[in-house]
N, CA, C and O atoms as a GROMACS GRO file, in nm:
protein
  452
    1UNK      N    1  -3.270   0.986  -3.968
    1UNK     CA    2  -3.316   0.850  -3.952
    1UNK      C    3  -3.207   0.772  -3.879
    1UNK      O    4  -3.086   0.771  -3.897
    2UNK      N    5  -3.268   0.718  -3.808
    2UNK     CA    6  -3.150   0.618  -3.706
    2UNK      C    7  -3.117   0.479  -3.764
    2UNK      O    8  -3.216   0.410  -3.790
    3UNK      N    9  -3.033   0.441  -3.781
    3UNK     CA   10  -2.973   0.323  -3.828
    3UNK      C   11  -3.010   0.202  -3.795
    3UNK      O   12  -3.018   0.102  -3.866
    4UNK      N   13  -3.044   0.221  -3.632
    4UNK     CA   14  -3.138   0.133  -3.578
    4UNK      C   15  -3.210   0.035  -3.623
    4UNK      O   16  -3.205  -0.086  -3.642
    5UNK      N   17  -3.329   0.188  -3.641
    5UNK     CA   18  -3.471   0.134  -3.696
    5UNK      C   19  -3.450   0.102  -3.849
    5UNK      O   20  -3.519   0.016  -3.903
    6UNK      N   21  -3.339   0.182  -3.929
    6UNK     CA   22  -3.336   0.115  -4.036
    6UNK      C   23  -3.319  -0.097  -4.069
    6UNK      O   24  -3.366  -0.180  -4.147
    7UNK      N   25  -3.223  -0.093  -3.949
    7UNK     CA   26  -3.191  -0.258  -3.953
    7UNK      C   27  -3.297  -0.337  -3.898
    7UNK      O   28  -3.327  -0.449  -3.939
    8UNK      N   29  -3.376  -0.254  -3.766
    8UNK     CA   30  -3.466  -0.311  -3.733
    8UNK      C   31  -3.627  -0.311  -3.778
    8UNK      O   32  -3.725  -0.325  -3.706
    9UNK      N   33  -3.621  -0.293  -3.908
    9UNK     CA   34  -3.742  -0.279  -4.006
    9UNK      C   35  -3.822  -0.190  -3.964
    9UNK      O   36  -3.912  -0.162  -4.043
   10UNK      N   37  -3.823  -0.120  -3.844
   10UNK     CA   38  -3.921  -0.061  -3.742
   10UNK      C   39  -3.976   0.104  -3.839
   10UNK      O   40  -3.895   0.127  -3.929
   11UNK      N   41  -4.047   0.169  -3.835
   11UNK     CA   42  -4.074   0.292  -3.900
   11UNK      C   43  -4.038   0.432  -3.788
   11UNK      O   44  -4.066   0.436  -3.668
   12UNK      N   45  -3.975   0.533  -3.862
   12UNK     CA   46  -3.931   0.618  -3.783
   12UNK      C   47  -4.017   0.682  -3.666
   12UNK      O   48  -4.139   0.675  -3.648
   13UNK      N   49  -3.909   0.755  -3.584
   13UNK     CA   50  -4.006   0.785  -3.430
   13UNK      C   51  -4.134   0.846  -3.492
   13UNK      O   52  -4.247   0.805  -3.466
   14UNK      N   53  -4.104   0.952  -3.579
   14UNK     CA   54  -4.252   1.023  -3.607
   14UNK      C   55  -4.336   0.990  -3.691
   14UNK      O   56  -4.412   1.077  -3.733
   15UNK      N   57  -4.347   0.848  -3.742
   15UNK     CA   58  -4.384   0.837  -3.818
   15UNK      C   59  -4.560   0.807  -3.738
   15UNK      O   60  -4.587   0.808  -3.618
   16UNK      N   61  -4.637   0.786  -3.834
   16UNK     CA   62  -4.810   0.757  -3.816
   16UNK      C   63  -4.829   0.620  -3.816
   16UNK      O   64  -4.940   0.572  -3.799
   17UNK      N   65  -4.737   0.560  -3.831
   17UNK     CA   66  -4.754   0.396  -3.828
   17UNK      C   67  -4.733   0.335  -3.672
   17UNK      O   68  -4.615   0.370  -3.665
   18UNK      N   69  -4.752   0.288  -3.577
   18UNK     CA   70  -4.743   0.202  -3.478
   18UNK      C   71  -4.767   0.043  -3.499
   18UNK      O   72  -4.807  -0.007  -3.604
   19UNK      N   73  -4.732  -0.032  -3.372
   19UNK     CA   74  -4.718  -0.180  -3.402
   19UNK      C   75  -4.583  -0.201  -3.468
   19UNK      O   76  -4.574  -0.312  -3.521
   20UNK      N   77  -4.463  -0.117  -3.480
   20UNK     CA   78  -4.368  -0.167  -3.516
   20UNK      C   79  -4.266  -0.246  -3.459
   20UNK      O   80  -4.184  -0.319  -3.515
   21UNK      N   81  -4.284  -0.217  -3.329
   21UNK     CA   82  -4.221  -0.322  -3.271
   21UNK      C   83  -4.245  -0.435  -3.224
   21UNK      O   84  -4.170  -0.486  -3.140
   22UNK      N   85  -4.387  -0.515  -3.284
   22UNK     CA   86  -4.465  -0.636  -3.278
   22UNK      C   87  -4.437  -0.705  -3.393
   22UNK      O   88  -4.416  -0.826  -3.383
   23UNK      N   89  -4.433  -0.643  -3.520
   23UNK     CA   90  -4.361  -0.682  -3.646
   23UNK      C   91  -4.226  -0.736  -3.626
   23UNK      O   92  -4.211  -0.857  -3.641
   24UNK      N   93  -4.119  -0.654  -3.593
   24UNK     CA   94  -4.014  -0.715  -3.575
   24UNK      C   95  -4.004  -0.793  -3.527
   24UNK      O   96  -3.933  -0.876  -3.584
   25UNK      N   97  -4.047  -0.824  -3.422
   25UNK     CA   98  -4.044  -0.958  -3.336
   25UNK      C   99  -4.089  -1.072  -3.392
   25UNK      O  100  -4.031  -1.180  -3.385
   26UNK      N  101  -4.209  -1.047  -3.456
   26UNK     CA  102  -4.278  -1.165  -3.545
   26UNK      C  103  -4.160  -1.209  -3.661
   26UNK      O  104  -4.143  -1.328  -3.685
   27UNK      N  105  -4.081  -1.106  -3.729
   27UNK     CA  106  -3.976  -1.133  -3.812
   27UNK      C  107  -3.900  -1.209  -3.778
   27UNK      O  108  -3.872  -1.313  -3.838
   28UNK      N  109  -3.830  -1.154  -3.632
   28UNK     CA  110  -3.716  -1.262  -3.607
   28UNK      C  111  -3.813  -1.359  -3.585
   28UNK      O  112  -3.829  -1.427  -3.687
   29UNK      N  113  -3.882  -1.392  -3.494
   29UNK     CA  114  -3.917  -1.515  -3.473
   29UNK      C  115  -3.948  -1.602  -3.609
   29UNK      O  116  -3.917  -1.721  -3.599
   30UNK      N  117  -3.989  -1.572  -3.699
   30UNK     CA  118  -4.015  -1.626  -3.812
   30UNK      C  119  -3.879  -1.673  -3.856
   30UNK      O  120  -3.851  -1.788  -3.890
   31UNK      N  121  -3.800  -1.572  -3.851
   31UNK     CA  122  -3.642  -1.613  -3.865
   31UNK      C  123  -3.622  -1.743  -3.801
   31UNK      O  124  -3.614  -1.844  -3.870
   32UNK      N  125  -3.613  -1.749  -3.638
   32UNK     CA  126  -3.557  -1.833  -3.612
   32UNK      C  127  -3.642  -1.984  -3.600
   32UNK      O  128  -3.600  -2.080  -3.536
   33UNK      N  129  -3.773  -1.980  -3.679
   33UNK     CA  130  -3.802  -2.096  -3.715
   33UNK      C  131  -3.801  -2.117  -3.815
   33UNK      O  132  -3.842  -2.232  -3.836
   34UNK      N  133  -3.765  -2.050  -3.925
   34UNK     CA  134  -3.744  -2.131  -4.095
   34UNK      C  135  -3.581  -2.189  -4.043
   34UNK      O  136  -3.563  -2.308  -4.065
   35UNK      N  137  -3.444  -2.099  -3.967
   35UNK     CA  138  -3.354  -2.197  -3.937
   35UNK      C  139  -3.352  -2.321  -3.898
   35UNK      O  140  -3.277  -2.409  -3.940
   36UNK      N  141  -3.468  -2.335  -3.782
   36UNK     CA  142  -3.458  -2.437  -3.688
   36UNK      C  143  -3.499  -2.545  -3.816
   36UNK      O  144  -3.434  -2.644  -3.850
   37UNK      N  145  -3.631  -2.494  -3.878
   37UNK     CA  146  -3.695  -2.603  -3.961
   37UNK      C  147  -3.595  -2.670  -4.095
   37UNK      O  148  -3.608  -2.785  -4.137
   38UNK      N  149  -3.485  -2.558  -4.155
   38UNK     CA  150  -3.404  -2.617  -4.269
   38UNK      C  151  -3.293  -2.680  -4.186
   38UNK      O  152  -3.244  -2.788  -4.218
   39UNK      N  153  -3.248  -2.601  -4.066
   39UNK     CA  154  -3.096  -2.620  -4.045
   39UNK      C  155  -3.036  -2.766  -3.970
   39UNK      O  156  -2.967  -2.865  -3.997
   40UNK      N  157  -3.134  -2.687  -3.827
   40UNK     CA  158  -3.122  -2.768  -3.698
   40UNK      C  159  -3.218  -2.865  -3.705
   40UNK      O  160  -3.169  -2.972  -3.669
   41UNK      N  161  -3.318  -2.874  -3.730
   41UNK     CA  162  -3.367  -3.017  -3.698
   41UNK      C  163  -3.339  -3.146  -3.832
   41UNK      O  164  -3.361  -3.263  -3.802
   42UNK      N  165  -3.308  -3.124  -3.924
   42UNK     CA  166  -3.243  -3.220  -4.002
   42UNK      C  167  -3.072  -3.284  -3.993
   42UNK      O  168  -3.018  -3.378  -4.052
   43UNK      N  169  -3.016  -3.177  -3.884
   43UNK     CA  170  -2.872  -3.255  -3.866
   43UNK      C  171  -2.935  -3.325  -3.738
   43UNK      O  172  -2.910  -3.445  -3.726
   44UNK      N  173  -2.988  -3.284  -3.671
   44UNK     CA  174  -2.998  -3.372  -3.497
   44UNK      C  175  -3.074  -3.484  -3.586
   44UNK      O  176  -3.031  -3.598  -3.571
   45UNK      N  177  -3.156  -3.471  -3.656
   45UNK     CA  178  -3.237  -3.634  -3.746
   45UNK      C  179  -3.107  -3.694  -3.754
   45UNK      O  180  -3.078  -3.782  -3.672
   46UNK      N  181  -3.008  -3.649  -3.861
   46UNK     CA  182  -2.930  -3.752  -3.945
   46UNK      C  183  -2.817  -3.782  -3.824
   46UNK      O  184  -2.781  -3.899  -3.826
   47UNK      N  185  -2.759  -3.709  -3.726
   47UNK     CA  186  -2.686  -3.746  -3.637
   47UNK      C  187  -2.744  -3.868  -3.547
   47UNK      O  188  -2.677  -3.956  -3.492
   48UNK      N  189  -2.879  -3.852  -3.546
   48UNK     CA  190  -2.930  -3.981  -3.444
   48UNK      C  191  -2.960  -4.128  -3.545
   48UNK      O  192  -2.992  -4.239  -3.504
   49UNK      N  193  -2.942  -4.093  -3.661
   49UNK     CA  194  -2.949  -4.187  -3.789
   49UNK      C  195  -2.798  -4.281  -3.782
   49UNK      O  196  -2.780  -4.403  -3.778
   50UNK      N  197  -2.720  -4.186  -3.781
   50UNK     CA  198  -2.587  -4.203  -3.709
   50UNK      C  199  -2.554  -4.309  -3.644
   50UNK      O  200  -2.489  -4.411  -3.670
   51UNK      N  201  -2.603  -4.274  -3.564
   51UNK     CA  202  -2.544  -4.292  -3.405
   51UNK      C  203  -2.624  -4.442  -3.361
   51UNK      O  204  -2.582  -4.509  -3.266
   52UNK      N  205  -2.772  -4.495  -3.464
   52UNK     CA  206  -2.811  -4.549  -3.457
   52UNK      C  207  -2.744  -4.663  -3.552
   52UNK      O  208  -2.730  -4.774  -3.502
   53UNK      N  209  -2.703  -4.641  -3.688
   53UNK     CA  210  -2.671  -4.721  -3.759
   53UNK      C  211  -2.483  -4.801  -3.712
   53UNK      O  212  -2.441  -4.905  -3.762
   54UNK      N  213  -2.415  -4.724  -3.619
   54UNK     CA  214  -2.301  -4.759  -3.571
   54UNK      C  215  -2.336  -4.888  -3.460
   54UNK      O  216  -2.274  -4.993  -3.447
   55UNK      N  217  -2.469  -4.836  -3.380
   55UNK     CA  218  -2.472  -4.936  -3.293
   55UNK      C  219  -2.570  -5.044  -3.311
   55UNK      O  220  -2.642  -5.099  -3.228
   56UNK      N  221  -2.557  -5.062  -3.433
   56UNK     CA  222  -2.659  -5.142  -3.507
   56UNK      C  223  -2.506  -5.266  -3.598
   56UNK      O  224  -2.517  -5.387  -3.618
   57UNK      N  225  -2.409  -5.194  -3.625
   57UNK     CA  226  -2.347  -5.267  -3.693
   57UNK      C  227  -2.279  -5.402  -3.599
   57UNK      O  228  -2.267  -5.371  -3.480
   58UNK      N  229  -2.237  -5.535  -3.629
   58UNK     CA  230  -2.192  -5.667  -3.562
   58UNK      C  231  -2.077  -5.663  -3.678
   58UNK      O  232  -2.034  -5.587  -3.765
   59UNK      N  233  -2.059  -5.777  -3.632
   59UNK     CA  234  -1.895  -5.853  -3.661
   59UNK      C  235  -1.922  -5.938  -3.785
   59UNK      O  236  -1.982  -6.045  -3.773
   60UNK      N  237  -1.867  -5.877  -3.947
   60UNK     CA  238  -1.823  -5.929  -4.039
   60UNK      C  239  -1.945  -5.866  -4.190
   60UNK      O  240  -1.970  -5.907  -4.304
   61UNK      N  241  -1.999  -5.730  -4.092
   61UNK     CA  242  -2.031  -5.641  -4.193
   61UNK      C  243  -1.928  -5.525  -4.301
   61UNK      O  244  -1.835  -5.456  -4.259
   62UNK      N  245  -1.945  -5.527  -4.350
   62UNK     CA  246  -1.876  -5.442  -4.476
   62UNK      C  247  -1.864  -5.321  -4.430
   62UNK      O  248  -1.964  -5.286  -4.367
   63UNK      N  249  -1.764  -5.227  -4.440
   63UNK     CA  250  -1.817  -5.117  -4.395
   63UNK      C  251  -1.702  -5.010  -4.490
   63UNK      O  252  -1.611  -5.059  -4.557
   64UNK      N  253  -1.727  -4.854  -4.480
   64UNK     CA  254  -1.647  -4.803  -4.560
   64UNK      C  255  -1.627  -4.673  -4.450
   64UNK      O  256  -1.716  -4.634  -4.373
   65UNK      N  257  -1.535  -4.633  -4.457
   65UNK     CA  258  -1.444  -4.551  -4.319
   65UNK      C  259  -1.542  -4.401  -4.386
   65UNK      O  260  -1.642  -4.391  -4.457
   66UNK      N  261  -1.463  -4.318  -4.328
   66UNK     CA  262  -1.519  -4.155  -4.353
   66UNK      C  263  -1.379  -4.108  -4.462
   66UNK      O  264  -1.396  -4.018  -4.544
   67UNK      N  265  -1.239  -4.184  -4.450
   67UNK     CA  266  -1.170  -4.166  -4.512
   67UNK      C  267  -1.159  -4.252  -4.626
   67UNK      O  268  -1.050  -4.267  -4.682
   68UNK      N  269  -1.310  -4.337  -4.681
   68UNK     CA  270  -1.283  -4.415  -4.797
   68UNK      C  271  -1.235  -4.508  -4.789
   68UNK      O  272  -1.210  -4.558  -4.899
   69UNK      N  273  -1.192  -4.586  -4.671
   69UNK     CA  274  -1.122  -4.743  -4.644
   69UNK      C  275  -1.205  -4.815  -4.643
   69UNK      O  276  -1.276  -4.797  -4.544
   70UNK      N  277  -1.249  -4.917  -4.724
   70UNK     CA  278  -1.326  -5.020  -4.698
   70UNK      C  279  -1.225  -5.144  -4.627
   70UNK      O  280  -1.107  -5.176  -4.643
   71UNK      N  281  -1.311  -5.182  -4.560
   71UNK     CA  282  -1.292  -5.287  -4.486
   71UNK      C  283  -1.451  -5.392  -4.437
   71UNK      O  284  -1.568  -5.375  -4.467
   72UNK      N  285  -1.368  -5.526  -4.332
   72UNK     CA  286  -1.480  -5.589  -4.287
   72UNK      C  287  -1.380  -5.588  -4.103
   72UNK      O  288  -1.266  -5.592  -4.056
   73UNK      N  289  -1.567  -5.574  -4.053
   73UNK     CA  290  -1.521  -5.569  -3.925
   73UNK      C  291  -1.488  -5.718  -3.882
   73UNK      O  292  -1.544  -5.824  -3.907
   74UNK      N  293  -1.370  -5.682  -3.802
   74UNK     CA  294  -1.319  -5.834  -3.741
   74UNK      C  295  -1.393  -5.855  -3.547
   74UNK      O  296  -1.451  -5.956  -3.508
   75UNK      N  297  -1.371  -5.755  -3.478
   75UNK     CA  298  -1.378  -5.707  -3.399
   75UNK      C  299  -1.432  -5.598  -3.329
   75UNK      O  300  -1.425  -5.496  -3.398
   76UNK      N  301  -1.501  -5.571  -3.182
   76UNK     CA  302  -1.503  -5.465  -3.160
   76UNK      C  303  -1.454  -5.475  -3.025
   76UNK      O  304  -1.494  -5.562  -2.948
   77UNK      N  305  -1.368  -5.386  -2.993
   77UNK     CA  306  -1.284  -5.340  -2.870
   77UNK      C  307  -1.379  -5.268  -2.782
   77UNK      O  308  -1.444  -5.184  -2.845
   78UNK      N  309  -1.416  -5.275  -2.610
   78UNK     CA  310  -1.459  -5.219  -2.513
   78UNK      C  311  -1.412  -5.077  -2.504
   78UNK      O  312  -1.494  -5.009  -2.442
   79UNK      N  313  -1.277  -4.990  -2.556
   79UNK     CA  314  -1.288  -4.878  -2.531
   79UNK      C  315  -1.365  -4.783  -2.642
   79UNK      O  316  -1.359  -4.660  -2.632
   80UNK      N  317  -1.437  -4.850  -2.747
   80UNK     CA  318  -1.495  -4.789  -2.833
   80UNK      C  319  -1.419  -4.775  -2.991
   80UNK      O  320  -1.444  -4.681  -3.067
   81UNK      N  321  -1.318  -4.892  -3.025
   81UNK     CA  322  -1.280  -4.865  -3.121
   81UNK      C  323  -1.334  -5.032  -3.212
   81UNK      O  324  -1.384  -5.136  -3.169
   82UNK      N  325  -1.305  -4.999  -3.310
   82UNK     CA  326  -1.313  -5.117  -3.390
   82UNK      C  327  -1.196  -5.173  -3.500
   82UNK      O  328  -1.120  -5.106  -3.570
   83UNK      N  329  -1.207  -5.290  -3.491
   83UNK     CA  330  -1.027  -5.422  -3.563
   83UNK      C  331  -1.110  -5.406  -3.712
   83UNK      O  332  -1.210  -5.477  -3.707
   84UNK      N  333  -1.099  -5.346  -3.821
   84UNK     CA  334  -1.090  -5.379  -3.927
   84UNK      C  335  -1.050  -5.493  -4.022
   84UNK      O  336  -0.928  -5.491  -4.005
   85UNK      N  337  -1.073  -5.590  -4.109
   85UNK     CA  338  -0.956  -5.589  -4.194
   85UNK      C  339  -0.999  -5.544  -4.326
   85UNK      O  340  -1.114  -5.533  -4.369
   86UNK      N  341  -0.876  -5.517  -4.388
   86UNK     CA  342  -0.895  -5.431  -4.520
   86UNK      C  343  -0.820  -5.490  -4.626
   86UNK      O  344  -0.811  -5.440  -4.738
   87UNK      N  345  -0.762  -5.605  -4.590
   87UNK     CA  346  -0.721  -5.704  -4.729
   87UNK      C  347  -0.686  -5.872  -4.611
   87UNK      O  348  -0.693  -5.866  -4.488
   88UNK      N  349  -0.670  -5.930  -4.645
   88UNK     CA  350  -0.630  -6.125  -4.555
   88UNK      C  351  -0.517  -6.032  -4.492
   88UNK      O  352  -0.452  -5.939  -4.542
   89UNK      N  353  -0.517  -6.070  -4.408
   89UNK     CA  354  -0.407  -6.091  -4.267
   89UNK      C  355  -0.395  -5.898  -4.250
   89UNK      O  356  -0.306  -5.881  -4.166
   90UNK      N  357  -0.445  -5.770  -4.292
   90UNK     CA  358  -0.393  -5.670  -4.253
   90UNK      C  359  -0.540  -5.581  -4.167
   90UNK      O  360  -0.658  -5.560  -4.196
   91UNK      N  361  -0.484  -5.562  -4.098
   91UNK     CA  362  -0.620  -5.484  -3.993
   91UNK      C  363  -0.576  -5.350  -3.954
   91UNK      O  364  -0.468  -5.301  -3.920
   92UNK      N  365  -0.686  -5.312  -3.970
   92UNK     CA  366  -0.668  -5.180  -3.871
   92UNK      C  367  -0.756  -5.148  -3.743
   92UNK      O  368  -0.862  -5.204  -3.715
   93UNK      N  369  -0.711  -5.077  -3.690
   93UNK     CA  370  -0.827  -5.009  -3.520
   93UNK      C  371  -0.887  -4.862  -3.575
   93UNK      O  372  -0.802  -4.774  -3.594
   94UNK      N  373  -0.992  -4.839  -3.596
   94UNK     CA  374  -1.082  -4.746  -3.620
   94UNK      C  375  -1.140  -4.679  -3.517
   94UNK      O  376  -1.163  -4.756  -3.424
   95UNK      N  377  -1.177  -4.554  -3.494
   95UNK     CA  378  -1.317  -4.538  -3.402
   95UNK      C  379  -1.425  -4.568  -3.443
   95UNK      O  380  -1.442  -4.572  -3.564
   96UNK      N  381  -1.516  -4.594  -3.365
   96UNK     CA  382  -1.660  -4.637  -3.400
   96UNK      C  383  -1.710  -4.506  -3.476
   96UNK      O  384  -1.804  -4.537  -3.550
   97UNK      N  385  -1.676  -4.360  -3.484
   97UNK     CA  386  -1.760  -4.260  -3.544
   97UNK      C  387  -1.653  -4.236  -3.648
   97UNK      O  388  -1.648  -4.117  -3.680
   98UNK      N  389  -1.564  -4.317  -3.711
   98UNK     CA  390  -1.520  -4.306  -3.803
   98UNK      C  391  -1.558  -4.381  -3.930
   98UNK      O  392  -1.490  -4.388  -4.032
   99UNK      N  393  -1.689  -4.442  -3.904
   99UNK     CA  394  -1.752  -4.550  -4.003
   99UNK      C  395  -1.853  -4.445  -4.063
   99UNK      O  396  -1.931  -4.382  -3.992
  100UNK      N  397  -1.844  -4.432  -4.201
  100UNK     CA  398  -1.961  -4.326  -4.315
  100UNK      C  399  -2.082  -4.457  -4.281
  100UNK      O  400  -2.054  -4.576  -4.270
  101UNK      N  401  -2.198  -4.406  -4.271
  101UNK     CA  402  -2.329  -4.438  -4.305
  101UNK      C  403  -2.346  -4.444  -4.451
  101UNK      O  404  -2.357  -4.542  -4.525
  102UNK      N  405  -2.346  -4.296  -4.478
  102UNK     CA  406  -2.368  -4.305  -4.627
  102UNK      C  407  -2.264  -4.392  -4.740
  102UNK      O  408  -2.294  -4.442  -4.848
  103UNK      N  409  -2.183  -4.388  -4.697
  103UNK     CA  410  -2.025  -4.454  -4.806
  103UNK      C  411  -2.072  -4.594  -4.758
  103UNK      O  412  -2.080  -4.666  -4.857
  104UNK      N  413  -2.104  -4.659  -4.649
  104UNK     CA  414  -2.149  -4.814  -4.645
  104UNK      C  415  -2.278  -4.867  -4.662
  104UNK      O  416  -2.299  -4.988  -4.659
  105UNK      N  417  -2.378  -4.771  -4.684
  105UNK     CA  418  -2.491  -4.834  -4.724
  105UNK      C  419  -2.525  -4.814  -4.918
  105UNK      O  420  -2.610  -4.869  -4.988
  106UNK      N  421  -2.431  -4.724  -4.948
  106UNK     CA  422  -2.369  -4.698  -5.097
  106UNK      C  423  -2.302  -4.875  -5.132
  106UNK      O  424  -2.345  -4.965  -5.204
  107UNK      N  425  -2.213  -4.867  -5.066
  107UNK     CA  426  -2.173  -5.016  -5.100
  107UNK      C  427  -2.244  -5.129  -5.107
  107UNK      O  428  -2.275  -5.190  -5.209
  108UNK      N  429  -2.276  -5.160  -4.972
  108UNK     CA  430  -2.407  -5.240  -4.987
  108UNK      C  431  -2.533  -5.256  -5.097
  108UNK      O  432  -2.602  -5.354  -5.125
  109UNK      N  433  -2.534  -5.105  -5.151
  109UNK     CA  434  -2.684  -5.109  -5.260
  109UNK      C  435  -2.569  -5.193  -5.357
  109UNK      O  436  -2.588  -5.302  -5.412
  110UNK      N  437  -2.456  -5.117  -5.360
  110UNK     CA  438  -2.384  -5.184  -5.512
  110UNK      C  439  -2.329  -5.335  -5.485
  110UNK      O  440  -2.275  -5.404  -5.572
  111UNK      N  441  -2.342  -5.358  -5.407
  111UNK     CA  442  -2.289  -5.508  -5.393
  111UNK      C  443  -2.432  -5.638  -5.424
  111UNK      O  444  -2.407  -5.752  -5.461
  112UNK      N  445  -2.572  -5.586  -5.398
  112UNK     CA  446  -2.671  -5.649  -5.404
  112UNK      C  447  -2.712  -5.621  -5.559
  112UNK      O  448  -2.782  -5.708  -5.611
  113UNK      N  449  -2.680  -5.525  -5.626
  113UNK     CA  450  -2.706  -5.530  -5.759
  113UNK      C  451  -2.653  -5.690  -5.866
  113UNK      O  452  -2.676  -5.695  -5.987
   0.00000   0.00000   0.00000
């Protein structure tokens, strides 16, 4: 028996069965749409969720970093960064894809409670 056909589900050369290599194909392909359906199309969702909620945010929203810094935006800079502050008089410069979605709309629910 060839190792092959063992990995490739296929039934041996002599065997009485045919259509085995229409099966396999249907397998992977089945394969590579239960990935697409769990893997890949729910990060490209939440990345464009992303990407939407950054350029959605203005000047003197709350926000909470990816590293847990809360702050309020003071500013936003043309090369793509953003002026924090994170207590009276201390600021920081952030990137714009360094702002959590989830960690600032967490805050937000708890701040309206």
């Amino acid at each position: 028996m060839n190792i092959l056909n063992i990995l490739l589900m296929a039934p041996p050369a002599g065997g009485a069965q045919g259509g085995g290599g229409i099966q396999t194909i249907l397998f992977i392909g089945g394969m590579i749409l239960i990935m697409w359906l769990f893997m890949i199309r729910p990060q490209t969702k939440k990345a464009k969720q992303q990407k939407q909620f950054i350029e959605n945010l203005k000047e003197g929203d709350k926000i909470v970093t990816i590293a847990g810094i809360h702050g309020k935006i003071k500013k936003f800079n043309p090369e793509g960064t953003v002026l924090i502050e994170v207590s009276p008089g201390t600021t920081f410069t952030i990137e714009r894809s360094a702002i959590s979605m989830e960690y600032s709309n967490t805050q937000k629910a708890a701040e309206t409670k």
